[in-house]
Legacy VTK file of the C-alpha trace (Angstrom):
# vtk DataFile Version 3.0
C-alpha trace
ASCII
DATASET POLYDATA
POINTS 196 float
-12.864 101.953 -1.555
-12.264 99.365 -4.935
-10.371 100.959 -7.053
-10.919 99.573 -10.934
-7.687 98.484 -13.018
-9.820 97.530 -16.160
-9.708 100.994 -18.075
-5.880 100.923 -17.527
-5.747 97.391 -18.140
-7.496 97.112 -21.354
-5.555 99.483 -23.619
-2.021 98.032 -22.762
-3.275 94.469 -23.405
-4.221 95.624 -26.670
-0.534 96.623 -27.690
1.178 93.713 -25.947
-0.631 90.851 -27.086
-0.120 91.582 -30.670
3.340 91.857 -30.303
3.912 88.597 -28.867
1.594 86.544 -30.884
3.325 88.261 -33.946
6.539 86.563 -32.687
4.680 83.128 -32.227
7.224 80.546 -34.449
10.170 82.960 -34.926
12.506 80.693 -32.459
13.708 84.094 -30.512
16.578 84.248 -33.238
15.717 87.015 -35.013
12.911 85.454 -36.661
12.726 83.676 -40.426
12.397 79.919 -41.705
15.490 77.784 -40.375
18.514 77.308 -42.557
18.166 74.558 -44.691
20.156 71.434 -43.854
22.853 70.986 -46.285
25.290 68.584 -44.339
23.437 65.093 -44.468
23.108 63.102 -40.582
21.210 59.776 -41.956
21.635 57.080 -44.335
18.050 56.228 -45.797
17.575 53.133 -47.432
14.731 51.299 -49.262
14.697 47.845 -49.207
14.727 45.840 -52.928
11.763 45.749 -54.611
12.209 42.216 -55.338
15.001 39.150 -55.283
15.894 35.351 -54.425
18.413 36.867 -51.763
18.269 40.668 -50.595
19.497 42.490 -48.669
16.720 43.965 -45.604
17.286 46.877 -43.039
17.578 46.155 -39.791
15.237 48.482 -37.986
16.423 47.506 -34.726
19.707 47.614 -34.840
20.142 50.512 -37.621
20.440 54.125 -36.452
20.395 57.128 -38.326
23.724 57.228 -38.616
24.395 53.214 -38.700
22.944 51.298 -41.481
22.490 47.178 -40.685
21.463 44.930 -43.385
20.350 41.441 -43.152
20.710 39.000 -45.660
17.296 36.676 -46.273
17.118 33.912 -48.777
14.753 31.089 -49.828
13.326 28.345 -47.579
15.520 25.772 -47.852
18.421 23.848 -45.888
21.889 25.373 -46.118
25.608 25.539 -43.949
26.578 29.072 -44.821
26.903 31.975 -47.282
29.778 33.661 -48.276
29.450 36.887 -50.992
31.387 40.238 -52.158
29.176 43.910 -51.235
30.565 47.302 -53.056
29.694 50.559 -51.122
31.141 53.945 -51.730
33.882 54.600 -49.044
34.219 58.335 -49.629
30.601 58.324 -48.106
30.192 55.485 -46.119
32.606 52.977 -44.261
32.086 48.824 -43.222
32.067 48.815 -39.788
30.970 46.086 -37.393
27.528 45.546 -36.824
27.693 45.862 -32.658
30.482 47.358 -31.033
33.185 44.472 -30.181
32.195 42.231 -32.591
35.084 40.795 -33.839
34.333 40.664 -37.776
32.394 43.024 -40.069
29.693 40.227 -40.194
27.524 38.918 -38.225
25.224 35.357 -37.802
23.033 33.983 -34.970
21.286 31.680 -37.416
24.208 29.214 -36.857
24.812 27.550 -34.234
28.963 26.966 -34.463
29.990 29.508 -36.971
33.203 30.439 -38.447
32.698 33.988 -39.645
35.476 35.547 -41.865
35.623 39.418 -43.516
37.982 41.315 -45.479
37.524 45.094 -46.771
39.422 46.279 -49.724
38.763 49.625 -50.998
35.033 49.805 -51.610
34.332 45.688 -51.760
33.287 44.160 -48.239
34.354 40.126 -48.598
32.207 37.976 -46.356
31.863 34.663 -45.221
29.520 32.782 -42.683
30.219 28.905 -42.414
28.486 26.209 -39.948
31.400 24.733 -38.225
31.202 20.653 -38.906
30.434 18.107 -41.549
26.709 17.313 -40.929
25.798 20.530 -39.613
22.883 22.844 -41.529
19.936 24.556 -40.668
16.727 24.498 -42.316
16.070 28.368 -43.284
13.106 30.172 -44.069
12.002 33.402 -45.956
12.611 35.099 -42.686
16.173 33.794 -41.765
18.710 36.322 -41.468
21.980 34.175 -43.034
23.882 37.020 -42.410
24.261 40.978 -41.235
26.583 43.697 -42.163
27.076 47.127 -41.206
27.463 50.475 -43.029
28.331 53.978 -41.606
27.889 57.514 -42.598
30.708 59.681 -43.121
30.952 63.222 -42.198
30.460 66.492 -44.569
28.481 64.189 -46.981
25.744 66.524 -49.023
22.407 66.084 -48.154
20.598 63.939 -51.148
23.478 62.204 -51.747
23.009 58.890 -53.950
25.485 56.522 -52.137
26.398 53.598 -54.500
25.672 50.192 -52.907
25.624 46.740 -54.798
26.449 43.126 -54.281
29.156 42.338 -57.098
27.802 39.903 -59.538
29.152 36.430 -59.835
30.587 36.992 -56.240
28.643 35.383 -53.878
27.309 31.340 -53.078
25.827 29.383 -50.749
27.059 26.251 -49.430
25.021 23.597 -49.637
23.998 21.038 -46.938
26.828 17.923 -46.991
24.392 15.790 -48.453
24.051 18.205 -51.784
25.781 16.707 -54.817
27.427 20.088 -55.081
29.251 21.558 -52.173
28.380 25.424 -53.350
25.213 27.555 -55.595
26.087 30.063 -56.725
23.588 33.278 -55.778
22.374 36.527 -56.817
22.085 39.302 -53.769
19.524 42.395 -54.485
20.436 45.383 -52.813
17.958 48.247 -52.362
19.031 52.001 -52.899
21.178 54.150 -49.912
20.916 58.298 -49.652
22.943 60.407 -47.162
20.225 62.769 -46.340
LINES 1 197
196 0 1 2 3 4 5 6 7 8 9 10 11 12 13 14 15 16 17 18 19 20 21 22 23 24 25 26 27 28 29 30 31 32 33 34 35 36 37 38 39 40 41 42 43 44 45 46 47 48 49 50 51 52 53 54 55 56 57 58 59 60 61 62 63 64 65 66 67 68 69 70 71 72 73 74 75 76 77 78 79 80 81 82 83 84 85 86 87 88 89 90 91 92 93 94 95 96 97 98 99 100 101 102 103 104 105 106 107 108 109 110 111 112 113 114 115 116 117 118 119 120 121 122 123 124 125 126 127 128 129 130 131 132 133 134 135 136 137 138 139 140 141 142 143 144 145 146 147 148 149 150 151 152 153 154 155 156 157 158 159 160 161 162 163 164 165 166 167 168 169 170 171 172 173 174 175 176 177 178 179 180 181 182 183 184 185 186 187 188 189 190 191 192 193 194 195
């Protein structure tokens, strides 16, 4: 003899199921929305709208947490860069762009370079230099003259504006031996940082 299960079945389906679809999204916490983040875990930046020189994320190096910036210029043939950044050090700190590294700038444009970096309060003081007296590399829109690094700080609000410039009158390139003038002087465009 079959005995049927349906009519027992049927009605205790029909109080079970709503009860779990009802807690479908409420994270088996007690239900509700999450708390809103309030603590911010990523720097965010936006690239310049515009500029002779500016300053470009990194995508592959940057994390959410580590913020690298190249510096591009101009086509044109030069032996080095050197230039002053400001960033707020209550919310972020210089740091080296890859662990080891043994100043807080970076180069692989050149091929024998002296690199040289100082950090004073909030200003970042940078220099990359081809090594020699004939030495200089023809650079294009694309060349990355130089990288620096930037990371978060901890119990930084979320939304946080984080102040980030290049300090005017601070920064030149040196020009190719041949130059009549050994330096130019530049103007770096940063783009705009948030802790969020």
């Amino acid at each position: 003899m079959t005995r049927s299960f349906r009519s027992t079945w049927t009605p205790m389906a029909a109080l079970v199921l709503p009860a779990i679809l009802a807690c479908v999204g409420c994270g088996g916490g007690g239900g509700g929305a999450p708390a809103a983040k309030t603590v911010a875990d990523t720097l965010t930046y936006t690239n310049p709208a515009s500029g002779t020189y500016t300053l470009l994320k990194n995508t592959t190096k940057s994390t959410p947490t580590h913020l690298v910036l190249d510096l591009v210029g101009p086509p044109g043939n030069v032996s080095g860069v050197g230039f002053y950044l400001s960033a707020d050090q209550t919310k972020v700190t210089w740091t080296t762009v890859d662990t080891g590294d043994p100043e807080k700038v970076k180069s692989s444009t050149f091929s024998s370079t002296i690199l040289k970096s100082k950090v004073s309060g909030d200003i970042l003081q940078a220099g990359v230099y081809q090594k020699g007296t004939t030495a200089t590399i023809a650079a294009t829109s694309a060349t990355v003259l130089a990288s620096v690094a930037l990371n978060l700080k901890g119990s930084i609000p979320v939304n946080t504006t984080v102040n980030l410039t290049a300090v005017p009158g601070k920064a030149v390139i040196l020009n190719p031996p041949d130059n009549p003038t050994a330096t130019t002087s530049i103007a770096i465009s940063a783009g705009t940082l948030t802790a969020n």
